[in-house]
C-alpha positions in Angstrom: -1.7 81.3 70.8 1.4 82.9 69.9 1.0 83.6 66.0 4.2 83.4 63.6 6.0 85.8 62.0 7.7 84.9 58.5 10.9 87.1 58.7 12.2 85.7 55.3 13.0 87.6 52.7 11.2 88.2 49.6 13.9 87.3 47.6 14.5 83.8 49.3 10.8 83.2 49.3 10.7 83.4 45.2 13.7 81.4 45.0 12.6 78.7 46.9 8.9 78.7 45.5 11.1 78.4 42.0 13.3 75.5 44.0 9.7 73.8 44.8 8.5 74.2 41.5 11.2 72.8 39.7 11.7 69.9 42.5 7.7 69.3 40.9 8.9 69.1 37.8 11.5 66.7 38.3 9.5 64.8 40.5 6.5 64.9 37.6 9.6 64.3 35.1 10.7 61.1 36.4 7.5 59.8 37.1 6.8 59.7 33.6 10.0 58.3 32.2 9.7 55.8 34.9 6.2 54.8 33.5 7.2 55.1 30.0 9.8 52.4 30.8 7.5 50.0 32.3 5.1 50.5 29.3 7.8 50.1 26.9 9.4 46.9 29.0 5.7 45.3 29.4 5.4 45.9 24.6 8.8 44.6 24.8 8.0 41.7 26.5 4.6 41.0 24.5 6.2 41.5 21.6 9.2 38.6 22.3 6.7 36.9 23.3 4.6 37.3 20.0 7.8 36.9 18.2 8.2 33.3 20.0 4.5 32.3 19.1 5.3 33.2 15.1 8.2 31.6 15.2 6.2 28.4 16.8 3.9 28.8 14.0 6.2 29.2 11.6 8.4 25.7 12.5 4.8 23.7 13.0 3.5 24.9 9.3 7.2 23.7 8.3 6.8 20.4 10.1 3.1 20.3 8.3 4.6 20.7 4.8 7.4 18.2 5.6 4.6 15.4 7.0 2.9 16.0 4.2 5.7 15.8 1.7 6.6 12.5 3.5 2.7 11.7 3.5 2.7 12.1 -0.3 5.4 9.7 -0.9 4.4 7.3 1.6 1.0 7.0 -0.4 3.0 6.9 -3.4 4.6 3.8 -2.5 1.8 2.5 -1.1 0.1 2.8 -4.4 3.2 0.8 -6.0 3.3 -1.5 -3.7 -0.5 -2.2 -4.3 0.1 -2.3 -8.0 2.5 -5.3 -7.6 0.4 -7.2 -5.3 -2.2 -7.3 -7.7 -0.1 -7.8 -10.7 1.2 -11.0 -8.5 -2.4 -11.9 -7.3 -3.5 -11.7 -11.1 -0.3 -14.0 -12.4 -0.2 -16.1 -9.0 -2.3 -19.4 -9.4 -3.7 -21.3 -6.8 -2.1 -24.1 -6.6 1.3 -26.0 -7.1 1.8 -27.4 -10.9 3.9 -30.1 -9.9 1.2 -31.0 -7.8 -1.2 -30.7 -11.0 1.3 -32.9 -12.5 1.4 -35.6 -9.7 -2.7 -36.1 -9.7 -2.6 -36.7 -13.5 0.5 -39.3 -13.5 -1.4 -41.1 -10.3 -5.0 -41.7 -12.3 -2.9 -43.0 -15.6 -3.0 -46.7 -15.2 0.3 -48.1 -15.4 0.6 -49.4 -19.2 0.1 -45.8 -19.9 2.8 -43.9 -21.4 2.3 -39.7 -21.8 4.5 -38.3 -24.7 3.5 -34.9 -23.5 1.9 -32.5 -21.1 1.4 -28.8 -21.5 -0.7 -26.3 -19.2 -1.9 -23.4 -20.4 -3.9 -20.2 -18.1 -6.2 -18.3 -20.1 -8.5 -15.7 -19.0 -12.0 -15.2 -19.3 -12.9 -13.8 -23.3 -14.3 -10.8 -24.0 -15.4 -9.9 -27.7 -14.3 -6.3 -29.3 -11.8 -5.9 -26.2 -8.2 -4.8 -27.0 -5.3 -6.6 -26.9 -4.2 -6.8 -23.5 -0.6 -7.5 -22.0 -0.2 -10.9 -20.2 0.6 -9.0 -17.2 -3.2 -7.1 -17.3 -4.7 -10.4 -17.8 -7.2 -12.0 -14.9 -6.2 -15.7 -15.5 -9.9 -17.7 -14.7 -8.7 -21.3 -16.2 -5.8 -23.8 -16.6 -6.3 -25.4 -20.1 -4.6 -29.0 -19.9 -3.5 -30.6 -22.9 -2.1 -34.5 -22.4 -0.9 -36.9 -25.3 0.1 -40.3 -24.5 -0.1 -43.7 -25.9 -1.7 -46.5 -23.9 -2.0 -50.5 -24.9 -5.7 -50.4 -25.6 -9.5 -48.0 -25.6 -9.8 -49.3 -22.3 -6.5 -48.0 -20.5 -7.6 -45.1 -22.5 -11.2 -44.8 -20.5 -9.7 -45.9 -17.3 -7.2 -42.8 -17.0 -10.3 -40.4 -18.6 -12.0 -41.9 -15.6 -9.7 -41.3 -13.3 -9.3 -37.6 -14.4 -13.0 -37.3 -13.8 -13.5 -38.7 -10.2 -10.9 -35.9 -9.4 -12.8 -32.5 -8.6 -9.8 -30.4 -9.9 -10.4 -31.5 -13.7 -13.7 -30.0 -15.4 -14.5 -30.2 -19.0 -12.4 -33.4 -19.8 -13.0 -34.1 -23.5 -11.1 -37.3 -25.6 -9.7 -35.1 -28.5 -8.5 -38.3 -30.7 -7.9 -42.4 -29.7 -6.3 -43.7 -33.2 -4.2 -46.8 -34.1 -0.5 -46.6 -33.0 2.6 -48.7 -33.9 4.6 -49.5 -30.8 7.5 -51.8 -32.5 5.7 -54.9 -33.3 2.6 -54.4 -30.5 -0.2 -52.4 -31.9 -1.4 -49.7 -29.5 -3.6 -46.4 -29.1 -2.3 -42.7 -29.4 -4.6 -40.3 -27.6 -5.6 -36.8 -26.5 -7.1 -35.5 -23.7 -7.8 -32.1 -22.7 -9.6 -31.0 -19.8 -9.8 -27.4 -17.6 -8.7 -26.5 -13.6 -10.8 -23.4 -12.4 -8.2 -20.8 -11.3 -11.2 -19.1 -9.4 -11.5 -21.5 -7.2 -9.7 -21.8 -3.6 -7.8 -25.5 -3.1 -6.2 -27.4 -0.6 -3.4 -29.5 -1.2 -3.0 -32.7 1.4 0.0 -32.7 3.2 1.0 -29.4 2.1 2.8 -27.1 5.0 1.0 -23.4 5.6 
């Protein structure tokens, strides 16, 4: 084997050990700034993407407070809403008062004559309660005051009867049955009163639902 002989200068071997060296050092130079910039690309990303997810956050605590703004008022208008339906359920009665009037004009006989007719809700008494507004009060009873003049006692007991075969009169009571003048006919004045239970749940024949 034929060995080999470097024949080049000292000089040109230094200066291209220094060209090798620094060729490294580039080499070694870029590699880093080229790894530095995929580091700093890949925190850049993360970060945006972070920056995304806040902002996500951010808009769903928004939408949170805004639902339950809107959550608050719908409660608040539920709670009005409420309020009326049971102001209207405590005024509301049961049943129809011309209908009320109709049942007591069909049990007077016919030679009775009614000078007046008054109804009256009360609700149920409670001793050392205040005062309360007519809108606060639970109605329980319709108190039913009728005047009227008939021929004779019996007309008189006939419509009394009449208002007691009906079950929507309780507690019928003949206040007075005195002497009357009608013109030249003699005749009886009376009062009647007698009470409807509001509590109670009617139906009213021939009425539409």
């Amino acid at each position: 084997m034929i060995p080999l002989i470097d024949l080049t200068p000292e000089s040109c071997k230094k200066r291209l050990g220094r060209r090798r060296q620094l060729q490294w050092w580039v080499t070694s130079y870029i590699v880093v700034i080229a790894v530095l910039i995929a580091v700093t690309a890949a925190l850049s990303i993360a970060a945006q993407r972070d920056r995304v997810r806040v902002q996500h956050l951010l808009r769903q605590v928004q939408l949170d407070e805004d639902q339950q703004r809107q959550a608050a008022i719908l409660n608040r208008d539920i709670d009005r809403i409420e309020s009326r339906i049971a102001r209207h359920e405590r005024l509301a009665w049961p049943l129809d008062i011309g209908h009320v009037i109709r049942i007591v004009g069909n049990v007077a006989p016919d030679s009775v004559t009614f000078t007046s007719l008054s109804l009256t809700p009360r609700g149920k008494s409670s001793r050392g309660a205040r005062r309360q507004s007519s809108a606060d009060i639970a109605y329980s009873v319709m108190y039913v005051e009728i005047a009227g003049i008939a021929p004779d006692d019996f007309d008189v007991a006939s419509f009394v009867a009449g208002l007691q075969s009906h079950a929507l009169f309780s507690s019928i009571t003949v206040d007075y049955a005195r002497k009357a003048q009608l013109g030249e006919a003699s005749a009886r004045e009376f009062g009647v009163t007698c009470e409807i239970d509001l509590e109670a749940n009617y139906i009213v024949e021939g009425a539409t639902p």
